[in-house]
C-alpha positions as CSV (number, residue, x, y, z in Angstrom):
1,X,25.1,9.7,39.9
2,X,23.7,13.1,41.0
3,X,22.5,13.5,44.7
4,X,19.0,13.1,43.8
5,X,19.3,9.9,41.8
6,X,21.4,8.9,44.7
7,X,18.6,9.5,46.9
8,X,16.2,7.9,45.1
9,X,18.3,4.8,44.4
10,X,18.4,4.3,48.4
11,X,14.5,5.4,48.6
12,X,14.2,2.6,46.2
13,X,16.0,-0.2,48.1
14,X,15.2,0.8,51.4
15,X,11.2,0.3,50.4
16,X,12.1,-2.7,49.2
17,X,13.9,-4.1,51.8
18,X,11.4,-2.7,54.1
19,X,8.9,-5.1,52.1
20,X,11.1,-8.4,52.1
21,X,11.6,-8.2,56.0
22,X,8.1,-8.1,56.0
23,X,7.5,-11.2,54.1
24,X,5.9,-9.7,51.1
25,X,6.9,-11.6,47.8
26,X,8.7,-10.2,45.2
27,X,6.0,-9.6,42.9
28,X,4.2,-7.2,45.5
29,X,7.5,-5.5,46.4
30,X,8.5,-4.9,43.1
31,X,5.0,-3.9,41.8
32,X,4.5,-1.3,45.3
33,X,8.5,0.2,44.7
34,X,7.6,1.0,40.6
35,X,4.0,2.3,42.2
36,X,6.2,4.5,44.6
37,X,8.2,5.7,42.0
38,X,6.0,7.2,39.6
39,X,3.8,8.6,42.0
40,X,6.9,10.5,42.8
41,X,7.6,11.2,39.1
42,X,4.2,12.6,39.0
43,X,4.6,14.6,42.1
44,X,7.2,16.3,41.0
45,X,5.9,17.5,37.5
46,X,2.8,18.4,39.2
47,X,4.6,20.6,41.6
48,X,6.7,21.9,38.9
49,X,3.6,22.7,36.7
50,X,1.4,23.9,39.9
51,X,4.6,26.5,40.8
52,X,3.9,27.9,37.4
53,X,0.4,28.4,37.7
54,X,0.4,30.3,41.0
55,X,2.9,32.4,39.8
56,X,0.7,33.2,36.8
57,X,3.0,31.8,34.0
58,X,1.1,31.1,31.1
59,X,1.8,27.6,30.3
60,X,1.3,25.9,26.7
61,X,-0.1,22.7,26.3
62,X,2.8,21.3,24.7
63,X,5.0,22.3,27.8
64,X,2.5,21.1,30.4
65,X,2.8,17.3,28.6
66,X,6.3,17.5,28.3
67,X,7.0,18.3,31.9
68,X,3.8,15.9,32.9
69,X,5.5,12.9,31.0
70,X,9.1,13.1,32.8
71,X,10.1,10.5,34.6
72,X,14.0,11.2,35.0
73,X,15.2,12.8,38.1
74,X,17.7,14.4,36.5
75,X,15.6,16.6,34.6
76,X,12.4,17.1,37.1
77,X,15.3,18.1,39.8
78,X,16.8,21.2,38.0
79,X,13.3,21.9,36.9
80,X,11.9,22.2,40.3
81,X,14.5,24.4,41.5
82,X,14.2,26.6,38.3
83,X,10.8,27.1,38.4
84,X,10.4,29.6,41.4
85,X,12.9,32.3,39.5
86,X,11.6,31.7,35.9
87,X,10.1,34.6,33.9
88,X,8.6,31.9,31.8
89,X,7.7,28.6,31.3
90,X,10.7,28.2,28.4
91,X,12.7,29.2,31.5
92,X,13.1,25.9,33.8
93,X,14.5,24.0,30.6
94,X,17.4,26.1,30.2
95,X,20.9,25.0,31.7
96,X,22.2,27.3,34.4
């Protein structure tokens, strides 16, 4: 498990605990942590695809859906720290 998985793992189940202590039922915690999650997911992408913008890297539509739709860490990670040295959008999906 890479660091970021690792920290997202703990993220996960430290919510969640958070939410059992609290007396929240299962149903809600497990509903809020998958909430949490994928707004996290779709942080990411966005910053990943908001990077690209600013830096005025044209962006096709194809690639902006692909990067929108990830939700594994393990991919929007190297992404992220890709994207503020790419020449081009084709750039953050190649393997250092």
């Amino acid at each position: 498990m890479t660091p970021a998985a690792a920290e997202l793992s703990l993220l996960r189940s430290k919510t969640a605990q958070q939410l059992r202590d609290r007396g929240y039922d299962e149903r809600y915690v497990q509903g809020y942590v998958e909430s949490f999650v994928e707004g996290f997911f779709e942080g990411t992408a966005k910053s990943v695809l908001t990077v690209l913008d600013q830096r005025g890297i044209e962006v096709s539509d194809t690639t902006r859906e692909h990067v929108a739709t990830c939700r594994d860490i393990e991919t929007l990670t190297p992404w992220l720290t890709r994207v503020g040295t790419a020449d081009s959008a084709d750039e953050i999906f190649l393997e250092a």
